[in-house]
N, C-alpha and C positions, 0 to 999 in steps of 0.2 A: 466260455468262462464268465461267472455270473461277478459283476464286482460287488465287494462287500461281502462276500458268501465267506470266503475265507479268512478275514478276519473276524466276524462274528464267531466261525465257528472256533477260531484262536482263542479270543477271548473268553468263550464259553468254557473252554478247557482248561487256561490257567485261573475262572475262577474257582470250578470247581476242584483243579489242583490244589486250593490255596483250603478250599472248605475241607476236602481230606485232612491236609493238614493240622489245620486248629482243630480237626476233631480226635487225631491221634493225642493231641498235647491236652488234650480237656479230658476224654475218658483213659489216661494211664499215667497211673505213678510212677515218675523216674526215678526216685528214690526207692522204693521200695522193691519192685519187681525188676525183671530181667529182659521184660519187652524190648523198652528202647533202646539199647545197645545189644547190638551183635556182636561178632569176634570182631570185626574191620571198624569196632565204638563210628558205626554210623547211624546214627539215628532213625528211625521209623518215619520221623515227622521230612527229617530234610532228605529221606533217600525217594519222596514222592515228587512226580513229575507229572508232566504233560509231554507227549509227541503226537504230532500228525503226517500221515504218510500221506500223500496226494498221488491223484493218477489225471493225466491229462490235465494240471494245474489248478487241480481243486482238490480239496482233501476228502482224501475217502475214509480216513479211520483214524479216531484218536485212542489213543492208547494212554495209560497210566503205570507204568512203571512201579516198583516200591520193593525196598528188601524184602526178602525171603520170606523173615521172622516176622511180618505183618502178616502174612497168609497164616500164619502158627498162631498167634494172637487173635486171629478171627476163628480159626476153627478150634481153639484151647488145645493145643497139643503143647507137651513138655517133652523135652529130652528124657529118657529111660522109662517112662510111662506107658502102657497102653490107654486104647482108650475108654477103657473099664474104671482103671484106678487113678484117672490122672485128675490128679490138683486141681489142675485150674480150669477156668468156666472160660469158655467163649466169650468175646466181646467183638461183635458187630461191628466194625470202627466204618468201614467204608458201603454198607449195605445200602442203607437208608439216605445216605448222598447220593446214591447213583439213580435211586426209583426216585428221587423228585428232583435229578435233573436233567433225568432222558426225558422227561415231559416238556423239560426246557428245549432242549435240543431236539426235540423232533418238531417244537414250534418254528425255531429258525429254521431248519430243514425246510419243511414245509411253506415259507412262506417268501423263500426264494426258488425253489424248485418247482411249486405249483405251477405257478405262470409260465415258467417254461416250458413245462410238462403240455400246458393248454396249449400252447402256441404250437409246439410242435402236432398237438393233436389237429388243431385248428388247419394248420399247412395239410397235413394229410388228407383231411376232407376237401380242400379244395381242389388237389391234385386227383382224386378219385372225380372229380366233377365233371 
């Protein structure tokens, strides 16, 4: 276990939990539309998270959780519409945070993983010696 690997990759995830966020509340009207509350009036903004499942004490996946109706909001579907005649347009809410920040996250990756990666490569050529 590499230390620091895991909480970098923590941190990575609740910020860009937090960037999901404030981009729900920036591209949708609460007033107007039916986005951000569902039946259970939980919000879109606050039903977004961060988890990380670890194997062998290192996290192997982070995940983002988020109601339902955010998936409906991104691909424009409405209750009783197909998707011929319906309403409302799509809105990409979580697209574009996630292509510019697996670029982040595969620099952390990479920049604790590499050296290890070496070293174990390094160990194996000398044992073949």
């Amino acid at each position: 276990m590499i230390p620091g690997f895991n909480t970098d990759i923590e941190q990575w995830a609740m910020n860009t939990a937090a960037l999901l966020k404030s981009n729900v509340n920036g591209m949708t009207n609460q007033t107007k539309h039916g986005y951000i509350k569902a039946r259970k009036y939980v919000s879109l903004a606050a039903s977004v998270k961060s988890r990380n499942t670890k194997r062998y004490g290192e996290v192997e996946r982070v995940i983002f959780p988020f109601a339902k109706h955010g998936f409906f909001l991104a691909v424009g579907a409405s209750r009783g519409h197909s998707y011929k005649t319906n309403p409302r347009k799509a809105v990409p809410w979580f697209n574009f945070v996630f292509d510019s920040g697996i670029k982040e996250l595969a620099d952390i990756v990479a920049s604790y993983k590499a050296d290890s990666y070496l070293k174990a490569f390094d160990m194996g050529l000398k044992e073949l010696k």
